[in-house]
N, C-alpha and C positions, 0 to 999 in steps of 0.2 A: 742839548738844544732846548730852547724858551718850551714852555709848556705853549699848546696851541689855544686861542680866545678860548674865554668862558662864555657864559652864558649873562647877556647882559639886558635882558628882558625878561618879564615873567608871561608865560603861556596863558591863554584866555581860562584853561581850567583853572590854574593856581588863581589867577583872579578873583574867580571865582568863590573857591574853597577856602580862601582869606577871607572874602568880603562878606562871606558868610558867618565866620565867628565872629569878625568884625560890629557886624547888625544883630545877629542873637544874643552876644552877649551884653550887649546895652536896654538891648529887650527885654531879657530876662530878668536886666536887674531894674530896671524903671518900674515894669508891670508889676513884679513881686513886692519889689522896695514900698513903691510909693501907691500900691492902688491895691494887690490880694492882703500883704502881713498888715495894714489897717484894720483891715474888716477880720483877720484873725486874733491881732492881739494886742495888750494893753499898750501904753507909751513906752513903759520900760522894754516889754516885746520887738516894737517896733526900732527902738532905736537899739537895742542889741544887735537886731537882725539886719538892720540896717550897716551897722559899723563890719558885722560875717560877711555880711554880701559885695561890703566894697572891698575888705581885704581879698576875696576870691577875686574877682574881678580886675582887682590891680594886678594877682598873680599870673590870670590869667592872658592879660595882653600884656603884660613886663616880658612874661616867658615869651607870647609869640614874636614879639617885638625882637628880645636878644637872638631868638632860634632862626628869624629873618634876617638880621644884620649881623649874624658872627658865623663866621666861613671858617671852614676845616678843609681847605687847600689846601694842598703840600707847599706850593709856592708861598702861603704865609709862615714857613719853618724858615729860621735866619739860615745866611745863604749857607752857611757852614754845616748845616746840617739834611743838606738836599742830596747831599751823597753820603752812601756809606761807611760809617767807619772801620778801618784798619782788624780785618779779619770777621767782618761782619758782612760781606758781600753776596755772600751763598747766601741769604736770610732776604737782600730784596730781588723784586722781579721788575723785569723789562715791560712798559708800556708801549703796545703795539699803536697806539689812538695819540700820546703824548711822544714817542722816541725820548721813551726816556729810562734810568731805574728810578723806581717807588720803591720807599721805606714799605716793611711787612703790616699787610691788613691795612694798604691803601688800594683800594679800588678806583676803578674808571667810572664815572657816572655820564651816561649819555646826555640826558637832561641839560647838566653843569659844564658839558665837555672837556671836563678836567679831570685829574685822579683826587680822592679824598681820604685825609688820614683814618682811619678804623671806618671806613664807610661801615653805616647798618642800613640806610635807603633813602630814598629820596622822596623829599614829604613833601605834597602838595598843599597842605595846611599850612604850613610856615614858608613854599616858596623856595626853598633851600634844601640839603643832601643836610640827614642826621648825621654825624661821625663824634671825629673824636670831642673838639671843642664846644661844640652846642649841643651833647646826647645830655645833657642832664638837665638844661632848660628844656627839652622836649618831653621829657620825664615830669615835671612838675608842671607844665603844661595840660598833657595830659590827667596827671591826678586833677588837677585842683578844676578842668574841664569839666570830670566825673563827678568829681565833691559838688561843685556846683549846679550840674543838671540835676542830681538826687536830691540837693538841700529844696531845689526851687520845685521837684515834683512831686514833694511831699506838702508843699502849701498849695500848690494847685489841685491838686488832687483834691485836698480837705475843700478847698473852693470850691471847687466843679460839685461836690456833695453837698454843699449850702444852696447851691443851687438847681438845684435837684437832677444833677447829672450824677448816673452811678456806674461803678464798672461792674457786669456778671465774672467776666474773667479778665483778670490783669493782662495777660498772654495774649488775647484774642479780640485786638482792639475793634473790630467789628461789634463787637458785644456789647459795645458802650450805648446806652440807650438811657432814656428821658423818664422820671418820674412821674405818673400822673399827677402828684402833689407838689408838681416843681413850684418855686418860691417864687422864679422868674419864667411868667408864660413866653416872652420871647423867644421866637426859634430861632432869629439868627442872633442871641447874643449865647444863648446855652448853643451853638455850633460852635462858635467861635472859641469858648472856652473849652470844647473837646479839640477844637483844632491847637491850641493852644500844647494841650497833655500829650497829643497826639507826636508832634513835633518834640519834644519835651522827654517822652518813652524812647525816641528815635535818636536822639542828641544823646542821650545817656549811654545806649545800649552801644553806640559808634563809639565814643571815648572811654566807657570800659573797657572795651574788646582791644582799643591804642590800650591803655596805661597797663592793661594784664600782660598782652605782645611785649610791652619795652620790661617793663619789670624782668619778667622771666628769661629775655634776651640779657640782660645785665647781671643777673643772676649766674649764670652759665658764664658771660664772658662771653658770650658768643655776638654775633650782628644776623639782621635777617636777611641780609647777603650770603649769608654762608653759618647758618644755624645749628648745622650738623657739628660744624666744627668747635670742639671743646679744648681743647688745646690750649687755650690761655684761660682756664679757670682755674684761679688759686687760691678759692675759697670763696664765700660770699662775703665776709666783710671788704677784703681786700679787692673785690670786683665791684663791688660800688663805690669804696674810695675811688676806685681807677675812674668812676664816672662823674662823683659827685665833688670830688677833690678835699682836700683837708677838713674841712667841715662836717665834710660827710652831711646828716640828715638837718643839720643846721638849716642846709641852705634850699628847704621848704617855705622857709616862712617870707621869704623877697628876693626876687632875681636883681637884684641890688646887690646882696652880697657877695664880697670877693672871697671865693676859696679855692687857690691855685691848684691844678690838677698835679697827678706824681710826676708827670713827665709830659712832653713835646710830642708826643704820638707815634717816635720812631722807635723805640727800644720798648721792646715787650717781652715780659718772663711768661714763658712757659712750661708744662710741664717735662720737656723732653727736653730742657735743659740741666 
C-alpha cells in the first residue's frame, strides 16, 4: 500500500532554526568581511580573508540548501527496489505508521511521516530527516558552520581588545568587563561588540557539539536513532565512503560536487554477515 502524506510544511520551530543560520551567517560575514578584518589587517589581509569567508559561506548555505531539498524517502528508491529482494526478506521490517516493509536502517520519522532510508534524525536546522542521501551535506554543514564561527571569533575577539573589551576567563562569559583605558568610551557600542562574541562563543560551541555527534556517528556506522548499534561498521574508511560517496574527502570543498554514494540505501554489509 502507498506510503501515507508526508510532511508538506515546515513547523514554526524549523522556521525558525533556518531563519536563523540564514541572518547570522550574512552577518557574520558583512561585519567581519567588510567592517572588523579592515581595521585588522593590510589589503592583502583583507582580500584573503575576504575570498575564506566567501568560500565558508557558500559551503555553508550550498550544504543547507542541498540538506533541505534532497529527501531520503524510501518512496524515492525506483519502484523495483521498494521490495525486497529474493531471499533478503528476513533483513526488512514491517511499518506499523506506513503498512508497509522498509528496506534495513529505514526508520519512521514522525515529523516527516514517512519511513527514511539509514534515518540518523531529524534536523530542525535544515528542515528535513538526516539519512542516507543528504548525511554528508549535513556533515560539511556542520564543519564548515564550526570552521566559520572560530575563524570570525578569533577576529572579534582581537576587536573587542582594540577596543578595550577584555575577557578574565574565556569559559565564564559573565567575566567579560570594560577597560578603564578603553579606546572607545561608548557603552553602548563596547556592549554591542560583547554582544556580538557573546552570541559568536554560543554559535561555535552548538556546531561543534553537531559536527563532533555526526563525525563520531559515521565513524561507527552507526545513526543517532539507534547509536548503540555497530553492526554495520566495517572500518572507518569504508563508513565514510558509505557517507561521503566516491570522492570521499574531496567533497568538502563544494556541495556542487557529484560523488555518487556505493549504493541505494537498501543493501547493507555487515558484520554478521
Amino acid at each position: 500500500s502507498p506510503i501515507k502524506a508526508t510532511k508538506t510544511s515546515l513547523s514554526c520551530f524549523e522556521v525558525l532554526c533556518i531563519t536563523i543560520i540564514i541572518i547570522l551567517t550574512p552577518f557574520f560575514y558583512f561585519y567581519d568581511v567588510f567592517y572588523v578584518a579592515p581595521q585588522l589587517f593590510s589589503s592583502f589581509g583583507v582580500t584573503l580573508n575576504a575570498i575564506v569567508c566567501t568560500w565558508i559561506s557558500h559551503n555553508i548555505l550550498g550544504n543547507l540548501w542541498v540538506c533541505f531539498r534532497k529527501t531520503s524517502l524510501v518512496d524515492t528508491l525506483p519502484r523495483e527496489l521498494r521490495t525486497p529482494a529474493k531471499g533478503e526478506e528476513h533483513l526488512w521490517r514491517y511499518c506499523q505508521e506506513c503498512q508497509r516493509l522498509m528496506p534495513p536502517r529505514s526508520w519512521h520519522c514522525k515529523v516527516c511521516k514517512c519511513c527514511i532510508l539509514k534515518r540518523d534524525h531529524h534536523c530542525n536546522f535544515t528542515g528535513n530527516c538526516i539519512g542516507h542521501n543528504n548525511q554528508r551535506y549535513f556533515i560539511w554543514l556542520t564543519f564548515y558552520l564550526s570552521l566559520g564561527c572560530g575563524l570570525v571569533l578569533i577576529y572579534n575577539f582581537i576587536f573587542a581588545w582594540q577596543h578595550g573589551i577584555v575577557t578574565g576567563n574565556i569559559l565564564k562569559l559573565h567575566e567579560i568587563t570594560f577597560r578603564e583605558d578603553a579606546i572607545e568610551p561608548n557603552l553602548g557600542f563596547r556592549t554591542a561588540i560583547s554582544m556580538v562574541v557573546y552570541v559568536n562563543i554560543l554559535c561555535l560551541s552548538v556546531t561543534i557539539l553537531m559536527f563532533i555527534t555526526e563525525v563520531l556517528m559515521v565513524r561507527r556506522n552507526t545513526v543517532m536513532f539507534d547509536k548503540s548499534n555497530t553492526e554495520y561498521d566495517m572500518g572507518v574508511r569504508s563508513n565514510f565512503r558509505q557517507v561521503l560517496g566516491h570522492l570521499q574527502f574531496w567533497t568538502c570543498l563544494s556541495p556542487a560536487i557529484k560523488s555518487p554514494l556505493p549504493h541505494l540505501g537498501t543493501q547493507w554489509k555487515s558484520k554478521n554477515c
